[in-house]
Every structure is written in structure tokens, then in C-alpha cells.
N, CA, C and O atoms as a GROMACS GRO file, in nm:
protein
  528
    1UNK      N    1  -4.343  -5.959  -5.524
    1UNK     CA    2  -4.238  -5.862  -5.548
    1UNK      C    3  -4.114  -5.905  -5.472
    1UNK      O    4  -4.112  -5.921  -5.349
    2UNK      N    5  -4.046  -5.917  -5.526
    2UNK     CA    6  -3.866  -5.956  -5.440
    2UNK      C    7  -3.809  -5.862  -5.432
    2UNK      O    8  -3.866  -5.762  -5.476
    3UNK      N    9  -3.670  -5.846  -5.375
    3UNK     CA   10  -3.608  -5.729  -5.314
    3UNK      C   11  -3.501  -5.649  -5.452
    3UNK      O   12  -3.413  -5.567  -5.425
    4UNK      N   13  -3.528  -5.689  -5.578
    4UNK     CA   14  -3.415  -5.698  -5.703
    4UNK      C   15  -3.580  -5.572  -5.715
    4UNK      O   16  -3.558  -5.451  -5.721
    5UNK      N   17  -3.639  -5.594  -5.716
    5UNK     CA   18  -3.806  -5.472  -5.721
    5UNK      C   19  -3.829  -5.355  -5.662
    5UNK      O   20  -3.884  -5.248  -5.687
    6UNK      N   21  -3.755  -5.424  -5.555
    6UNK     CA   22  -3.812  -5.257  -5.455
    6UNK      C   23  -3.651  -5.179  -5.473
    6UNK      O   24  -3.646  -5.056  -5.472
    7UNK      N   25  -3.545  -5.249  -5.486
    7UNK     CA   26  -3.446  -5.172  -5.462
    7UNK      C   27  -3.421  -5.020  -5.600
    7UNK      O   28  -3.392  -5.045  -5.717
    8UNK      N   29  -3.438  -4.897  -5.554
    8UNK     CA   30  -3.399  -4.757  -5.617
    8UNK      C   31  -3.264  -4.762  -5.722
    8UNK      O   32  -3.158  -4.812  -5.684
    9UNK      N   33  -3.277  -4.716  -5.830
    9UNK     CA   34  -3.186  -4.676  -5.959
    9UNK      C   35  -3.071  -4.569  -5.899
    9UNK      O   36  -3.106  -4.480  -5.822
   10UNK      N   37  -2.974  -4.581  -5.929
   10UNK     CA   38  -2.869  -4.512  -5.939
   10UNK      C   39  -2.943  -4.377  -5.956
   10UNK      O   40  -2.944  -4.317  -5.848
   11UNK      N   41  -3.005  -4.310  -6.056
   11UNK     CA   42  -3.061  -4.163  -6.061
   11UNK      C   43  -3.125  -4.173  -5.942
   11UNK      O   44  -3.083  -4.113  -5.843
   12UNK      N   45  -3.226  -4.245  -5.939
   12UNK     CA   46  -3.337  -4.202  -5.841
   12UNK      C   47  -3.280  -4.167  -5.684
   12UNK      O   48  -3.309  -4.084  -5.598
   13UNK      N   49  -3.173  -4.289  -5.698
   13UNK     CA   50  -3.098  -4.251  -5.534
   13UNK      C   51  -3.024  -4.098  -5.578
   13UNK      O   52  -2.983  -4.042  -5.476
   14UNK      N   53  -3.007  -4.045  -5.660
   14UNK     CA   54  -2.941  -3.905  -5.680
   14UNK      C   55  -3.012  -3.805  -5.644
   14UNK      O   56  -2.984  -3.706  -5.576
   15UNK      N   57  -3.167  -3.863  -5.729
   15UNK     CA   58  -3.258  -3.718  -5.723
   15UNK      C   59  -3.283  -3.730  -5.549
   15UNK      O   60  -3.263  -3.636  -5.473
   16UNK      N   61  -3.320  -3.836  -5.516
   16UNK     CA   62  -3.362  -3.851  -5.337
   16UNK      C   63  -3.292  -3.725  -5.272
   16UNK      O   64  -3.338  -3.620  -5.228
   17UNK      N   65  -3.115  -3.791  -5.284
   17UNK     CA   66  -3.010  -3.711  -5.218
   17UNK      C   67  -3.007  -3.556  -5.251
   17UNK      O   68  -2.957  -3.470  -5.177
   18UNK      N   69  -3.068  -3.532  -5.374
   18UNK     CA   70  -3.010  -3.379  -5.424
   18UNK      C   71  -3.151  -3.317  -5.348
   18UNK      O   72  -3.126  -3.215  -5.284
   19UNK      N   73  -3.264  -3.349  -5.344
   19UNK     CA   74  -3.366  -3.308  -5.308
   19UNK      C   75  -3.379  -3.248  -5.162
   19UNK      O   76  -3.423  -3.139  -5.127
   20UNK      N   77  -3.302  -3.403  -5.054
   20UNK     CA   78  -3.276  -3.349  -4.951
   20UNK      C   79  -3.132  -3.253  -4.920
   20UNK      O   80  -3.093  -3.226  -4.806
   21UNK      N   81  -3.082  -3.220  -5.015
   21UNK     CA   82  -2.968  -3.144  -4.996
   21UNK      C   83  -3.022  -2.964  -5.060
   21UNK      O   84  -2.969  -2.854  -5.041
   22UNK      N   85  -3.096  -2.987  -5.104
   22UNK     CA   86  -3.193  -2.895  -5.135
   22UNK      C   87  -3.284  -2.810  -4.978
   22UNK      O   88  -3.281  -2.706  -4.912
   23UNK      N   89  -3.364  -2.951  -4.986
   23UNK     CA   90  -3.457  -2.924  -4.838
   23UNK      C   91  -3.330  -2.837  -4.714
   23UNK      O   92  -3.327  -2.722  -4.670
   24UNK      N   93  -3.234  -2.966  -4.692
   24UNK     CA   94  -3.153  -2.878  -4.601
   24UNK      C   95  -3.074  -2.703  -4.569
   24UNK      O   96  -3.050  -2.625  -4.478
   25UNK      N   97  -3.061  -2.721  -4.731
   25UNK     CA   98  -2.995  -2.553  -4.708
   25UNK      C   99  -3.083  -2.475  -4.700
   25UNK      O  100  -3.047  -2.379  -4.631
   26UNK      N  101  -3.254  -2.460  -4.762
   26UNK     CA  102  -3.345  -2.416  -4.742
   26UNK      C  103  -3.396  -2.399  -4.595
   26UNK      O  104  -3.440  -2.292  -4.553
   27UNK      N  105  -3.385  -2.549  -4.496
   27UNK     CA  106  -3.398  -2.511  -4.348
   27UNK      C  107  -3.292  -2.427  -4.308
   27UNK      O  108  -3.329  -2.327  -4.247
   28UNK      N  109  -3.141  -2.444  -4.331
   28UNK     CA  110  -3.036  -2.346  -4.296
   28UNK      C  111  -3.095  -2.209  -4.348
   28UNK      O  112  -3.084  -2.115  -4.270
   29UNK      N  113  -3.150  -2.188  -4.457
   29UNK     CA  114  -3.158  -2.028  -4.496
   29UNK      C  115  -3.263  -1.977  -4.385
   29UNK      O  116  -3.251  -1.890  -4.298
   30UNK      N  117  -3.347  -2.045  -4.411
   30UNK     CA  118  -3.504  -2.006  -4.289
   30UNK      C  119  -3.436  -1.961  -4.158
   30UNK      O  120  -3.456  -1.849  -4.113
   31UNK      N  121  -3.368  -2.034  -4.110
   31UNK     CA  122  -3.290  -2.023  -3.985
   31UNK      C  123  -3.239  -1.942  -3.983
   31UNK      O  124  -3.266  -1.852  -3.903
   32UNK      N  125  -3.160  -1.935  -4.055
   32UNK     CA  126  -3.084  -1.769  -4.024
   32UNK      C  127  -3.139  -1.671  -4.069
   32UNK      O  128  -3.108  -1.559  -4.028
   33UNK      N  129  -3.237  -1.691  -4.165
   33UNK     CA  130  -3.371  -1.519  -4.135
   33UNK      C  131  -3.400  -1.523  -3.974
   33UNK      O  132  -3.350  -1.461  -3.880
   34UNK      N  133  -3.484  -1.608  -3.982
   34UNK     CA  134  -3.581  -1.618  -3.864
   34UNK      C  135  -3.513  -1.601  -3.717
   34UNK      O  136  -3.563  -1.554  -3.615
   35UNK      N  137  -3.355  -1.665  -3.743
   35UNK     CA  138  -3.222  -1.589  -3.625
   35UNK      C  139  -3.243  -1.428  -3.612
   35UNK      O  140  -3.264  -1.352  -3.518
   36UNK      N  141  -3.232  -1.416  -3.724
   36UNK     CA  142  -3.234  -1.231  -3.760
   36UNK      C  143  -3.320  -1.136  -3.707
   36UNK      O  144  -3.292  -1.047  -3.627
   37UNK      N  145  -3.482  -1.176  -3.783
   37UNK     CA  146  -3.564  -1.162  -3.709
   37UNK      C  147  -3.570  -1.144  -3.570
   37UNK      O  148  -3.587  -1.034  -3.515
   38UNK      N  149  -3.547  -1.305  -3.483
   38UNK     CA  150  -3.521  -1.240  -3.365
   38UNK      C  151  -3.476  -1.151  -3.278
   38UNK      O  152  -3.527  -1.087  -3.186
   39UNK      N  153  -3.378  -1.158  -3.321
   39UNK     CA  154  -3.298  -1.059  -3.270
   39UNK      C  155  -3.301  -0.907  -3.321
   39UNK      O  156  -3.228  -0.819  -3.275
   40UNK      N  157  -3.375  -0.894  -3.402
   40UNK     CA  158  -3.430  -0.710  -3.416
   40UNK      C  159  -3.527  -0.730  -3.315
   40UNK      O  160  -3.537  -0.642  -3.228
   41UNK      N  161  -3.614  -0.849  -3.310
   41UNK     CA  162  -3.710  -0.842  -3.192
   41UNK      C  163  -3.664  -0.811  -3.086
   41UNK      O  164  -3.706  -0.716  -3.020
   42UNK      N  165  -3.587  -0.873  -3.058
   42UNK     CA  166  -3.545  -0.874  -2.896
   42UNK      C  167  -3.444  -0.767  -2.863
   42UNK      O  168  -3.390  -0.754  -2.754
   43UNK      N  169  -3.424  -0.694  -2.965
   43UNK     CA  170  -3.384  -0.546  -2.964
   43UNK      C  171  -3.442  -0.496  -2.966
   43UNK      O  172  -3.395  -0.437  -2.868
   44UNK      N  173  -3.554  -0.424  -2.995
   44UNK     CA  174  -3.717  -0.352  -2.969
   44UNK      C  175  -3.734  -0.420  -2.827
   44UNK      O  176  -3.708  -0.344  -2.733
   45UNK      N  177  -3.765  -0.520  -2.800
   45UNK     CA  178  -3.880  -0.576  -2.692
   45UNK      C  179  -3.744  -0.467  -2.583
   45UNK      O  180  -3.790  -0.359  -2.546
   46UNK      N  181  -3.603  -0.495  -2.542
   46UNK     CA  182  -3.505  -0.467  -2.497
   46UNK      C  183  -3.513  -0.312  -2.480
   46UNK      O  184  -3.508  -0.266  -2.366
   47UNK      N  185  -3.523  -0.247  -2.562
   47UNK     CA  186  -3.536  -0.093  -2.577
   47UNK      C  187  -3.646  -0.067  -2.519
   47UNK      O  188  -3.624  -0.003  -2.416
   48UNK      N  189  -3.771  -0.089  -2.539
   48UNK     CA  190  -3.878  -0.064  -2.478
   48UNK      C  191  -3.864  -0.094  -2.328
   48UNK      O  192  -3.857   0.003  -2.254
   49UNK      N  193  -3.860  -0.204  -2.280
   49UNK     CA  194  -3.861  -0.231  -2.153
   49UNK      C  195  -3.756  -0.186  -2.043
   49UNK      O  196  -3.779  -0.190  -1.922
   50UNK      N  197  -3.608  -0.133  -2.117
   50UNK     CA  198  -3.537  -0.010  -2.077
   50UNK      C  199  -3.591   0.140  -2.093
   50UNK      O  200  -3.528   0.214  -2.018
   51UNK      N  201  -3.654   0.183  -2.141
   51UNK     CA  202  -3.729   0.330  -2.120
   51UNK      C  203  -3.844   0.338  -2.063
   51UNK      O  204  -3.894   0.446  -2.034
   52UNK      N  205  -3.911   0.201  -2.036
   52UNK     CA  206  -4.059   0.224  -1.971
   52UNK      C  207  -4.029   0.261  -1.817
   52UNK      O  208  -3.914   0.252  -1.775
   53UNK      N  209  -4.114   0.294  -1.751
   53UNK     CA  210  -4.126   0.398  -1.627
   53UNK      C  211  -4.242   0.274  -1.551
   53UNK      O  212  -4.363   0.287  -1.531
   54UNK      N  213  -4.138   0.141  -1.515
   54UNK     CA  214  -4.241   0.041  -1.491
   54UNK      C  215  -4.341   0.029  -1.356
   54UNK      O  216  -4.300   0.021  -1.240
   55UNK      N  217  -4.448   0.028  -1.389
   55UNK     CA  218  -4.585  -0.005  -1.279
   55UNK      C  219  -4.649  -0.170  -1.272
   55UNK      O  220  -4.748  -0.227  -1.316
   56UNK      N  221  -4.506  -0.214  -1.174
   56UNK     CA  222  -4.562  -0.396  -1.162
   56UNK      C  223  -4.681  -0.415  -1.083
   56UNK      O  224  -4.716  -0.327  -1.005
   57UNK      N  225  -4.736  -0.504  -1.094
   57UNK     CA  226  -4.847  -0.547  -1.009
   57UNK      C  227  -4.787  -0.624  -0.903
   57UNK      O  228  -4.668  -0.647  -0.885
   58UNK      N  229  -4.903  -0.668  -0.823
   58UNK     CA  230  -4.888  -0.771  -0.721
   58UNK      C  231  -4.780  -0.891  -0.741
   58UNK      O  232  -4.773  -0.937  -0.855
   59UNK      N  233  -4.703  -0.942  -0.651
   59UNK     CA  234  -4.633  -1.066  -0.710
   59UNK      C  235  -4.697  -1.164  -0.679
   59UNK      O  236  -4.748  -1.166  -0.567
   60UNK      N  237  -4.718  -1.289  -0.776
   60UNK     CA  238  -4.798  -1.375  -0.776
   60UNK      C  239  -4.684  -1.525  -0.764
   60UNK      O  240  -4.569  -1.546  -0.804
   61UNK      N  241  -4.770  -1.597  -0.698
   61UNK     CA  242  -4.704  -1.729  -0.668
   61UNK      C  243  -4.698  -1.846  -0.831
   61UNK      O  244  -4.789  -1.892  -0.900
   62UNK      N  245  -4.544  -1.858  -0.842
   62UNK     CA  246  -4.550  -1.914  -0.956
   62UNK      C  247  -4.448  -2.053  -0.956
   62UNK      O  248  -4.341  -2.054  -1.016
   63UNK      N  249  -4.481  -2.128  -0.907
   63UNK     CA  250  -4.420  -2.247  -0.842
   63UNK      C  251  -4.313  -2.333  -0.965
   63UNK      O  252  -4.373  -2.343  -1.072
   64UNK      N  253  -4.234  -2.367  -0.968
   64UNK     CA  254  -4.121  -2.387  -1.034
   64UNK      C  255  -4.088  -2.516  -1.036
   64UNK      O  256  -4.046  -2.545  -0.924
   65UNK      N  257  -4.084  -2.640  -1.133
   65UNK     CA  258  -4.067  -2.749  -1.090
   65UNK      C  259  -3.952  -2.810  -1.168
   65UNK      O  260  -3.965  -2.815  -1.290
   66UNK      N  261  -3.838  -2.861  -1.111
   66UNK     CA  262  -3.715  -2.938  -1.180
   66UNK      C  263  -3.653  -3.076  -1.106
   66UNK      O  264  -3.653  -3.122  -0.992
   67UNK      N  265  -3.602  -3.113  -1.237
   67UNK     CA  266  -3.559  -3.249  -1.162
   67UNK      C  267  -3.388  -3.248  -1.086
   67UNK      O  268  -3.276  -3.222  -1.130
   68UNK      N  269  -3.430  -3.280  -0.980
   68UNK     CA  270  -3.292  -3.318  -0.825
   68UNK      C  271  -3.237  -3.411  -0.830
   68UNK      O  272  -3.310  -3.483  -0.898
   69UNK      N  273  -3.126  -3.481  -0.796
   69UNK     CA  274  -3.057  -3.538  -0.725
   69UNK      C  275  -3.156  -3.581  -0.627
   69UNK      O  276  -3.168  -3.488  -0.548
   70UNK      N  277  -3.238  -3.682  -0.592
   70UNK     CA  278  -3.331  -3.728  -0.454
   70UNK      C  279  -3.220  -3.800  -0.340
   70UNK      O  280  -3.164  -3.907  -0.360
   71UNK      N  281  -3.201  -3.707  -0.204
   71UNK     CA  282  -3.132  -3.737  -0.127
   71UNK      C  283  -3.094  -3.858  -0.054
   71UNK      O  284  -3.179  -3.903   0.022
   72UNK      N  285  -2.965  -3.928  -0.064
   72UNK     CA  286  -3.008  -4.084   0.000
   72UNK      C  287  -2.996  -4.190  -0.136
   72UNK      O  288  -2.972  -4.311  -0.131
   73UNK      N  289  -3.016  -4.115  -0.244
   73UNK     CA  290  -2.977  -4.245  -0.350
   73UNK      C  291  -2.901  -4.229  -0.408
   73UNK      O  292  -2.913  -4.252  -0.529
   74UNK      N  293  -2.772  -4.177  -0.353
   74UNK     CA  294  -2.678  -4.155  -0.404
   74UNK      C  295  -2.587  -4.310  -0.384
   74UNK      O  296  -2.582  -4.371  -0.277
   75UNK      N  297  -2.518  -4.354  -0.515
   75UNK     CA  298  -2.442  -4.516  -0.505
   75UNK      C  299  -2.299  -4.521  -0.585
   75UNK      O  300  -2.275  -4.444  -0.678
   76UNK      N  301  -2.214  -4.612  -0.542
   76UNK     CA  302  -2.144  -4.597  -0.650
   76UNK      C  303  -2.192  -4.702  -0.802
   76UNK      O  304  -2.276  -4.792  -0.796
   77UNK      N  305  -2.123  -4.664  -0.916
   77UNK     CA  306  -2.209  -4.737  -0.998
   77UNK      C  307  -2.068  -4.846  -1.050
   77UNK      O  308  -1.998  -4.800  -1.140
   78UNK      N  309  -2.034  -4.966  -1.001
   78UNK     CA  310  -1.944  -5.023  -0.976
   78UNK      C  311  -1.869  -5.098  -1.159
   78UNK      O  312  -1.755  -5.132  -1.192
   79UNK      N  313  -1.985  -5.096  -1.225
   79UNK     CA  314  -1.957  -5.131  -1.369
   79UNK      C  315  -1.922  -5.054  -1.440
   79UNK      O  316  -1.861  -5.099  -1.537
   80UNK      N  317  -1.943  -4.866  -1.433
   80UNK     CA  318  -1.858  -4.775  -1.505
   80UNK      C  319  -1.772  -4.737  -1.438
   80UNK      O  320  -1.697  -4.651  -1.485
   81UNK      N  321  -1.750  -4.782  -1.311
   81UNK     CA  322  -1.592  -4.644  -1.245
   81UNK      C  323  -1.522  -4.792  -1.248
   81UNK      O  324  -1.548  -4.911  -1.234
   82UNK      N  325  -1.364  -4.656  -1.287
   82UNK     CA  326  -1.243  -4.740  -1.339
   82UNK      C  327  -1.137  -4.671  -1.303
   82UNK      O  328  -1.104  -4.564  -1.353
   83UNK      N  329  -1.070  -4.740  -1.201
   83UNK     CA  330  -0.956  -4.684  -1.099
   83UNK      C  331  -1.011  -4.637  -1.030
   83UNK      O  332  -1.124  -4.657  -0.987
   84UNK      N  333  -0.887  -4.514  -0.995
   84UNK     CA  334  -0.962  -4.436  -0.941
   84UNK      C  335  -1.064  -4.281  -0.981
   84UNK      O  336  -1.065  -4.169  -0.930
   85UNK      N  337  -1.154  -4.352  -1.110
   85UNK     CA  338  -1.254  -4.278  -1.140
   85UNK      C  339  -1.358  -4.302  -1.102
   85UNK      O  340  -1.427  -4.331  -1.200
   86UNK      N  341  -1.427  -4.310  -0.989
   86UNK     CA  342  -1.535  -4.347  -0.932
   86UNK      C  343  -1.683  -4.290  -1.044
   86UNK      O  344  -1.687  -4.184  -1.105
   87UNK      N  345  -1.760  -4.366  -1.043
   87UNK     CA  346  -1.915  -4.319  -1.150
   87UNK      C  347  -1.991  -4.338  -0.994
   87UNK      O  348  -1.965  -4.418  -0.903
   88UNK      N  349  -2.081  -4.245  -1.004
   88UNK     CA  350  -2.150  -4.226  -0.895
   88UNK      C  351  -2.334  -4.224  -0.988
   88UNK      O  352  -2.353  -4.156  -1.088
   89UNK      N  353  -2.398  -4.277  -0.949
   89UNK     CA  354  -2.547  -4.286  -0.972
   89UNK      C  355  -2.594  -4.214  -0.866
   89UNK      O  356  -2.536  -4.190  -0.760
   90UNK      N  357  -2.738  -4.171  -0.910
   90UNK     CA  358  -2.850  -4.122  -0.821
   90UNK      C  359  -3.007  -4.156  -0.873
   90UNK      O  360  -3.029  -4.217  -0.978
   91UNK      N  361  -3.090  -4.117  -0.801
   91UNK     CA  362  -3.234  -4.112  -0.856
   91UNK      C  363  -3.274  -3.990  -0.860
   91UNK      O  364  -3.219  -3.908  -0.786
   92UNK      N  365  -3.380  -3.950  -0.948
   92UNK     CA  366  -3.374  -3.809  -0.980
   92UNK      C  367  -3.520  -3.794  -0.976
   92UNK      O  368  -3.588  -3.876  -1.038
   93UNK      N  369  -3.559  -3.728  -0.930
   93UNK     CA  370  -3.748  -3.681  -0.876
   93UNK      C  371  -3.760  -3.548  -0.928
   93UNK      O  372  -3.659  -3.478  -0.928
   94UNK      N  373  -3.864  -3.503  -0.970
   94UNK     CA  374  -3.937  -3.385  -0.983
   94UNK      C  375  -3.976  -3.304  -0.847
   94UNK      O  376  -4.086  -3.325  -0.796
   95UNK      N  377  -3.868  -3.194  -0.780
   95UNK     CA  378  -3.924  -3.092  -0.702
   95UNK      C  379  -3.985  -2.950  -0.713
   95UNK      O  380  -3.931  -2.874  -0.793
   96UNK      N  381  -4.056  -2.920  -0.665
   96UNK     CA  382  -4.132  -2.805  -0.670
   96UNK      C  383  -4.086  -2.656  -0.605
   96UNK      O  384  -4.139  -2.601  -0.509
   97UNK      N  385  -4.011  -2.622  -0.659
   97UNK     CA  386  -3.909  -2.471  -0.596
   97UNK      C  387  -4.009  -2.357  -0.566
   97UNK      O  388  -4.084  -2.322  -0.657
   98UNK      N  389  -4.014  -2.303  -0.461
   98UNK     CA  390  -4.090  -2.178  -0.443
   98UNK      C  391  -4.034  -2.020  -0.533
   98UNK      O  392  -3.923  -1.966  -0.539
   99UNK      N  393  -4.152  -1.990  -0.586
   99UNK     CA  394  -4.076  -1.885  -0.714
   99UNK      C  395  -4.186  -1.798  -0.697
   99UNK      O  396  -4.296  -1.831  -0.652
  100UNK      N  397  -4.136  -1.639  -0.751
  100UNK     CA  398  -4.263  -1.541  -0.846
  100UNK      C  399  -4.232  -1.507  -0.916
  100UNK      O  400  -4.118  -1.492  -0.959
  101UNK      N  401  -4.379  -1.469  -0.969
  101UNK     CA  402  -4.340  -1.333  -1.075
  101UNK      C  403  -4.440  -1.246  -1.076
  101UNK      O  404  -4.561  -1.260  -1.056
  102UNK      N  405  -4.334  -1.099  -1.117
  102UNK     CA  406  -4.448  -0.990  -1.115
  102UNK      C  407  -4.446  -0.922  -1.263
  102UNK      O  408  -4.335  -0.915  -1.318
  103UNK      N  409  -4.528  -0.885  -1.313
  103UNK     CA  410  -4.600  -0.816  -1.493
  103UNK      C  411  -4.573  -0.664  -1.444
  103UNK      O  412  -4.602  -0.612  -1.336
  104UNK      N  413  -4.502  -0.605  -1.566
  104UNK     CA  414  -4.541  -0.467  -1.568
  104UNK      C  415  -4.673  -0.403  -1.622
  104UNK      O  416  -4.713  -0.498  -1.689
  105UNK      N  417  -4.733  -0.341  -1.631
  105UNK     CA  418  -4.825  -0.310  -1.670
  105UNK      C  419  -4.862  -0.238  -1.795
  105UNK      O  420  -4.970  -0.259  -1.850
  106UNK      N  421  -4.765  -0.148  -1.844
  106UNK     CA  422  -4.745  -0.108  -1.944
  106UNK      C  423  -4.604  -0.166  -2.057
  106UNK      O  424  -4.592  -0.128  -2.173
  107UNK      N  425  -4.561  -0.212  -2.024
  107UNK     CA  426  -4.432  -0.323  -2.127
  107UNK      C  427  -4.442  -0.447  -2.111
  107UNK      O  428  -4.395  -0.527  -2.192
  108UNK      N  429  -4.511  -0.486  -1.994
  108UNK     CA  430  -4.535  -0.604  -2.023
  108UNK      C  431  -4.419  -0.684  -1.961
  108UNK      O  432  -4.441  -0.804  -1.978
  109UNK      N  433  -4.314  -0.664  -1.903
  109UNK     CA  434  -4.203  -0.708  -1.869
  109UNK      C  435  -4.238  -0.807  -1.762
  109UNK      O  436  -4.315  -0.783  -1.668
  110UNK      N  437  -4.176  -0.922  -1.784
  110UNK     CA  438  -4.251  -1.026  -1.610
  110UNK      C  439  -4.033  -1.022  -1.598
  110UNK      O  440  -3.935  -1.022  -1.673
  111UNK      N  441  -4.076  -1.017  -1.418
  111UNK     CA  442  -3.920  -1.018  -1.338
  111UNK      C  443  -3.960  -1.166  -1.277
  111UNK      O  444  -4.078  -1.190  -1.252
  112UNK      N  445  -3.855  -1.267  -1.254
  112UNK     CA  446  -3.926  -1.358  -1.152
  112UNK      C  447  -3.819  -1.360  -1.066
  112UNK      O  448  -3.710  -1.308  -1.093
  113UNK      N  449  -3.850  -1.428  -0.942
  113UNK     CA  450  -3.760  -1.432  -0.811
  113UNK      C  451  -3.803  -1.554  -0.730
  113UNK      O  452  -3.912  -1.608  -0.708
  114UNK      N  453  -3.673  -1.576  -0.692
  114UNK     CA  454  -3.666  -1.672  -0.603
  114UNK      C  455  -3.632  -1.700  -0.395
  114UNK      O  456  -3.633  -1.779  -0.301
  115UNK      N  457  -3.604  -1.541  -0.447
  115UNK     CA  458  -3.550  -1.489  -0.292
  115UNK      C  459  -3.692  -1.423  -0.232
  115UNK      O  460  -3.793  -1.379  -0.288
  116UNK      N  461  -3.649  -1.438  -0.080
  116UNK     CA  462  -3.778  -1.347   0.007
  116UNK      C  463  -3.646  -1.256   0.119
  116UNK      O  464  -3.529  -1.252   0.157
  117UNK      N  465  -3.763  -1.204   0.126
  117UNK     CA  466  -3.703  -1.106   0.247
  117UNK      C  467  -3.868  -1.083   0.377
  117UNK      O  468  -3.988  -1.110   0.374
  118UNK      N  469  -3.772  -1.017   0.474
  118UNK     CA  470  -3.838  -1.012   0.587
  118UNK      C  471  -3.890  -0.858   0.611
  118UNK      O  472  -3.809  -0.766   0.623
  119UNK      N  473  -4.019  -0.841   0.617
  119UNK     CA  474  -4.047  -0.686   0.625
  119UNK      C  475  -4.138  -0.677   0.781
  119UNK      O  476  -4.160  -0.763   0.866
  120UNK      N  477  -4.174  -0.538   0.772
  120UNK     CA  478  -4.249  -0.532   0.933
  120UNK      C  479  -4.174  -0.542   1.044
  120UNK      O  480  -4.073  -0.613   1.042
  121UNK      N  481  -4.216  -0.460   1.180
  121UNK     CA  482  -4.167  -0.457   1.254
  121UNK      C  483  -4.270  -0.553   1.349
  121UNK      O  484  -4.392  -0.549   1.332
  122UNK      N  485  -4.207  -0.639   1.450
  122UNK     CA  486  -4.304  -0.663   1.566
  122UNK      C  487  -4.294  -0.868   1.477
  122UNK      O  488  -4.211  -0.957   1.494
  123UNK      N  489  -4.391  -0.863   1.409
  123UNK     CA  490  -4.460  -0.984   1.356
  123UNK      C  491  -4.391  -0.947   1.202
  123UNK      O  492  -4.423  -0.853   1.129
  124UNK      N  493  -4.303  -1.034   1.181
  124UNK     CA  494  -4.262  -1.005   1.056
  124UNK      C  495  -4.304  -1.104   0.938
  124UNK      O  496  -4.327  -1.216   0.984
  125UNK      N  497  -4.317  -1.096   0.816
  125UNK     CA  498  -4.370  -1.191   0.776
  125UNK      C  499  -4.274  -1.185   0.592
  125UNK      O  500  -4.211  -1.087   0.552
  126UNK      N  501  -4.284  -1.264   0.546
  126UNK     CA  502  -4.175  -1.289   0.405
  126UNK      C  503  -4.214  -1.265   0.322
  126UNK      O  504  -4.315  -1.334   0.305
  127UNK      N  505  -4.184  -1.151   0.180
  127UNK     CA  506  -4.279  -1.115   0.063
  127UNK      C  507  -4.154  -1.150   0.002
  127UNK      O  508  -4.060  -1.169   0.078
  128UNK      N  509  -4.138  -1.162  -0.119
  128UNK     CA  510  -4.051  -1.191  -0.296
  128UNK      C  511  -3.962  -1.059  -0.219
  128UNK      O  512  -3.987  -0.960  -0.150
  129UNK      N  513  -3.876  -1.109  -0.263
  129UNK     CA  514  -3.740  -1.036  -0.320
  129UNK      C  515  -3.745  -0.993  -0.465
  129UNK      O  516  -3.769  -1.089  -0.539
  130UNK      N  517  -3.731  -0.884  -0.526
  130UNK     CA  518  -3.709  -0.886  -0.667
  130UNK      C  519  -3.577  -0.805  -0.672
  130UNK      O  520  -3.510  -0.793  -0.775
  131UNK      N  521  -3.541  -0.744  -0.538
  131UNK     CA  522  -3.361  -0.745  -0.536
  131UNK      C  523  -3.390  -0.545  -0.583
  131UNK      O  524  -3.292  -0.501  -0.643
  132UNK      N  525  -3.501  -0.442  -0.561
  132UNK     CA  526  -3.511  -0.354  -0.577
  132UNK      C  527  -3.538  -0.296  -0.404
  132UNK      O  528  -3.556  -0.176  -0.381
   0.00000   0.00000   0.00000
């Protein structure tokens, strides 16, 4: 088979194109239901979890992990900075942020936090902040 064989007809390259021009507005239509959708959802879920009379549980340790700037590898990067636009490089690591979260019990609502505070008198010791 030579390449005068495999190469597609004038129609056929049409129907290809009309097909995927087809497929596409069909993903655009889906999308903007399924936009829609959401958002009646998240207007219910929203309403509910504003009138509930919430009973959270315990806050539980829920450890948080993103990528940093790793301190110390910071360089200049001498092949993109131009003038005086300096390009600065780094190395970037996966750290582990101390976080919670606490569940309501009846809506279901999770709050998470990143702050602590200091309670007790005498021996004080650090529980979640949830800023209430």
C-alpha cells in the first residue's frame, strides 16, 4: 500500500470534520446542562447547610500536602533573564501542612482549618481554630 492509498477523499475529510463539529457542540451543550445542574445543587447543598442548627464532631487531623519553593535553591537562571529582568529558578518539594477538619452531623458540612489556638489555664496545650 503507498501513501496515494491511505490518503482520505475530499468528502470523507468533510464528513471527519462535520462529525467532530457535531461531537463538539454536543460536549458544549452537556456542559452547560451539567453547569446548571450544578449550581441548583450547590444552591440546595448552600441553603441547607445555612439553616441547619450544626452538631460537629471531634476535629480530626487531616494533613495537607503541596508543592514549595525548597529553601536554599533559590538561583538566578542566567539564560532567561534579560536586562534588568532577572528569571529566578527554584526546586520545588512536596510539604506536608498541618490541617483539620471537622463533619457536621446532620448536613454533613466539613469546615477545615489551619489555625490553632491556646486553651487551659496552668499547662496549656493547642486545639484547631475553626475561628468560632
Amino acid at each position: 500500500m503507498n501513501d496515494k492509498d491511505k490518503r482520505l477523499s475530499r468528502p470523507e475529510i468533510q464528513k471527519i470534520i462535520g462529525e467532530q463539529k457535531l461531537d463538539i457542540f454536543d460536549k458544549r451543550k452537556r456542559y452547560r446542562e451539567v453547569k446548571h445542574e450544578a449550581k441548583i445543587l450547590s444552591d440546595q447543598i448552600y441553603n441547607v447547610e445555612r439553616n441547619c442548627n450544626h452538631s460537629f464532631g471531634e476535629p480530626e487531623n487531616d494533613p495537607h500536602v503541596v508543592r514549595e519553593a525548597l529553601p536554599g535553591t533559590t538561583r538566578l537562571d542566567r539564560e532567561n533573564s534579560h536586562g534588568s529582568d532577572p528569571v529566578f529558578k527554584c526546586s520545588y518539594g512536596d510539604v506536608t501542612k498541618q490541617r483539620w477538619k471537622r463533619t457536621c452531623s446532620k448536613c454533613g458540612k466539613i469546615e477545615t482549618t489551619k489555625r490553632k489556638k491556646l486553651v487551659g489555664c496552668g499547662l496549656k496545650r493547642e486545639v484547631p481554630d475553626f475561628g468560632n
